[in-house]
C-alpha positions in Angstrom: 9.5 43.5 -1.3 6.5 43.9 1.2 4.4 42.3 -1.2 6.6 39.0 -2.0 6.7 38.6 2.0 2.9 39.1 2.4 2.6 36.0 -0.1 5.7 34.1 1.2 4.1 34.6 4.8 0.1 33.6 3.4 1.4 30.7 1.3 2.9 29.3 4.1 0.6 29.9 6.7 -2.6 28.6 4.5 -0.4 25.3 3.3 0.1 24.7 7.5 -3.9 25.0 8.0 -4.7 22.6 5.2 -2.5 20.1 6.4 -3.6 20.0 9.8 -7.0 18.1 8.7 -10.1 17.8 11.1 -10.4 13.9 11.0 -8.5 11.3 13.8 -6.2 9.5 11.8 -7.8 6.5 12.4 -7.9 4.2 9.3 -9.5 1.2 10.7 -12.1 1.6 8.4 -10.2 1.4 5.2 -8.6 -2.4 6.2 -8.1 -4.9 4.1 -7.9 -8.7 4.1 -4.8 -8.3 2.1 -1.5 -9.1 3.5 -2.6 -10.8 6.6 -2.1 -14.2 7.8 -5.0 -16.4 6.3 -7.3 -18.8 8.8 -6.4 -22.4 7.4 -4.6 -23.7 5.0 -4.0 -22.0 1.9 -5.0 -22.6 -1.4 -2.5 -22.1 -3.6 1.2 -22.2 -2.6 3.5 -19.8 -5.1 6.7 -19.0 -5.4 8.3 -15.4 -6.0 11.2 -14.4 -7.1 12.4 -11.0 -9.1 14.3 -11.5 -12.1 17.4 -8.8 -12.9 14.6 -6.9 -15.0 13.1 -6.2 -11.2 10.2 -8.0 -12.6 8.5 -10.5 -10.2 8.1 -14.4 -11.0 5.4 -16.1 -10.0 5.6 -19.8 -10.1 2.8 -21.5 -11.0 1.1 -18.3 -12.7 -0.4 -16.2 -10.3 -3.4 -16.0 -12.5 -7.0 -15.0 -11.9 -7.3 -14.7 -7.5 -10.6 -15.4 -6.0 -12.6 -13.5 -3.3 -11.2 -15.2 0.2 -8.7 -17.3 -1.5 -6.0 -18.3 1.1 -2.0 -17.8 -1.2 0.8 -18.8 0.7 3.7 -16.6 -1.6 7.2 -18.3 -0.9 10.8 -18.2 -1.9 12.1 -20.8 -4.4 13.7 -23.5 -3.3 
């Protein structure tokens, strides 16, 4: 019994220091262009919608994207 509480007690207590991590949390370094609002007008305009499947539907074919390419995704009318 002392024994299972000895590794209850240390698998707890080393899973708590892993997790408390050295580094500040701060991801500004990992953004991304993607998902923000683009500067100008866009490129392409395409519409999305998900079919019953929950497969998406991209009208015109989203096809091959190009670095700094401005997509405005919209609803279908």
């Amino acid at each position: 019994m002392k024994y299972a509480l000895k590794v209850v007690f240390l698998s707890l207590f080393s899973s708590s220091v892993l997790a408390t991590g050295t580094h500040s949390h701060d991801h500004n370094d990992m953004m991304y262009n993607v998902g923000k609002p683009g500067k100008g007008t866009p490129d392409r305009v395409i519409s999305v919608s998900m079919k019953d499947s929950m497969r998406f539907d991209f009208s015109p074919e989203l096809g091959a994207l190009k670095d700094g390419e401005i997509i405005e995704f919209s609803r279908p009318q």
